[in-house]
C-alpha positions as CSV (number, residue, x, y, z in Angstrom):
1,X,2.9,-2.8,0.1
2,X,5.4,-3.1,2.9
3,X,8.1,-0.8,3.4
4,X,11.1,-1.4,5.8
5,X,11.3,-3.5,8.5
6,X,9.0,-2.0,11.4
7,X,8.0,-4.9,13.6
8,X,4.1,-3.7,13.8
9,X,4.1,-3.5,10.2
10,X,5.0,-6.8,9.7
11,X,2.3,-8.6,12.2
12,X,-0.3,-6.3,10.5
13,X,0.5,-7.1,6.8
14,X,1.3,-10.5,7.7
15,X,-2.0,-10.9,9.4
16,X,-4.1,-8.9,6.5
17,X,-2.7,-11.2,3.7
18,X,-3.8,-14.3,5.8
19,X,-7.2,-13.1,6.9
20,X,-7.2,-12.4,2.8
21,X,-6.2,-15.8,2.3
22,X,-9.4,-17.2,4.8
23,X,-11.7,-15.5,2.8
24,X,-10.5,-16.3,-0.3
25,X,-9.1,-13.3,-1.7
26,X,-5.8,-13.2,-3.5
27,X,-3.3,-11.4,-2.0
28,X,0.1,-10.1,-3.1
29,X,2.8,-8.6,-0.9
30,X,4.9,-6.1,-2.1
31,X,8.3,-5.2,-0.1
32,X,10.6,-2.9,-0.7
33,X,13.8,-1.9,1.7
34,X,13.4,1.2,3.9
35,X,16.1,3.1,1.5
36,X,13.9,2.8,-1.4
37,X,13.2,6.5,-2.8
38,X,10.2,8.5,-3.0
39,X,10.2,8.3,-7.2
40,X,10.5,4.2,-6.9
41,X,7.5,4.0,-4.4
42,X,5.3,6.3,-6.5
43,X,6.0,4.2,-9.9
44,X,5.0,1.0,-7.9
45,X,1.8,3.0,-6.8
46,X,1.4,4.0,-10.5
47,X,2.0,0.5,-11.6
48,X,-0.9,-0.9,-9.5
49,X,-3.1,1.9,-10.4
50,X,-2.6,0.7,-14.0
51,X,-2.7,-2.7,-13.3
52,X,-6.3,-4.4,-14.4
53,X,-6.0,-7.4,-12.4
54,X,-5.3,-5.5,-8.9
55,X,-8.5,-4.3,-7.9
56,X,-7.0,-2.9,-4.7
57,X,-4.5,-2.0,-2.6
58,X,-2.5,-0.6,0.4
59,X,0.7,1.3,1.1
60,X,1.8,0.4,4.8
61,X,1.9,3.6,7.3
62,X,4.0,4.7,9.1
63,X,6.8,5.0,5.7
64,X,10.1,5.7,6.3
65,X,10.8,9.2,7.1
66,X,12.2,10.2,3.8
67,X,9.1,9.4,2.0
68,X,6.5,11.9,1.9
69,X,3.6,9.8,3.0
70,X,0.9,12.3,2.1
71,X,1.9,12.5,-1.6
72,X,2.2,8.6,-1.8
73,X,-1.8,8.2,-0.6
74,X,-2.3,10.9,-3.0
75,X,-1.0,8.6,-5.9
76,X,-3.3,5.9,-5.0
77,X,-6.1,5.5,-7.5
78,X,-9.4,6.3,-5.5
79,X,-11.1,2.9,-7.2
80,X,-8.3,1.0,-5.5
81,X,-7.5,2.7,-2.3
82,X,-8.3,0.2,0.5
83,X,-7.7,2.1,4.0
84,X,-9.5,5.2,2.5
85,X,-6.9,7.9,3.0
86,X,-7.1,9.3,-0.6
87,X,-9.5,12.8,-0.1
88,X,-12.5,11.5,-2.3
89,X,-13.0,8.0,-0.8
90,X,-12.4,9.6,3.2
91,X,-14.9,11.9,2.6
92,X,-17.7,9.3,1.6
């Protein structure tokens, strides 16, 4: 999930959905404008949570400034949190 329009971002999503795409994983990008709220991000998060066919995913750091980033990582499902920032999959 990309958020905004940060230029790093971009290269580093860009380049994880095509190193996906060499390897043969599906990939899907999700991107939302840097005004979107809190509430909106955290139903996408709970939407791919609930969603049997994602089996994993990331939220792009750094998140706008009006999104509180530790509260979105919490959200993530541990079973599908990629980078590891959610507190039971950091601490294995």
């Amino acid at each position: 999930m990309l958020i905004g329009e940060n230029p790093a971002s971009q290269v580093y999503v860009r380049n994880k959905v095509s190193s996906c795409e060499e390897v043969g994983f599906r990939s899907s990008l999700v991107r939302r404008p840097e005004s979107v709220t809190q509430s909106e991000l955290l139903a996408i998060v709970e939407s791919l949570n609930a969603d049997p066919d994602v089996d994993g995913f990331i939220v792009q750091l750094p998140l706008p400034e009006h999104i509180d980033e530790d509260a979105v990582n919490l959200a993530i499902d541990p079973r599908k949190d990629v980078d590891g920032f959610t507190p039971s999959t950091s601490a294995a």
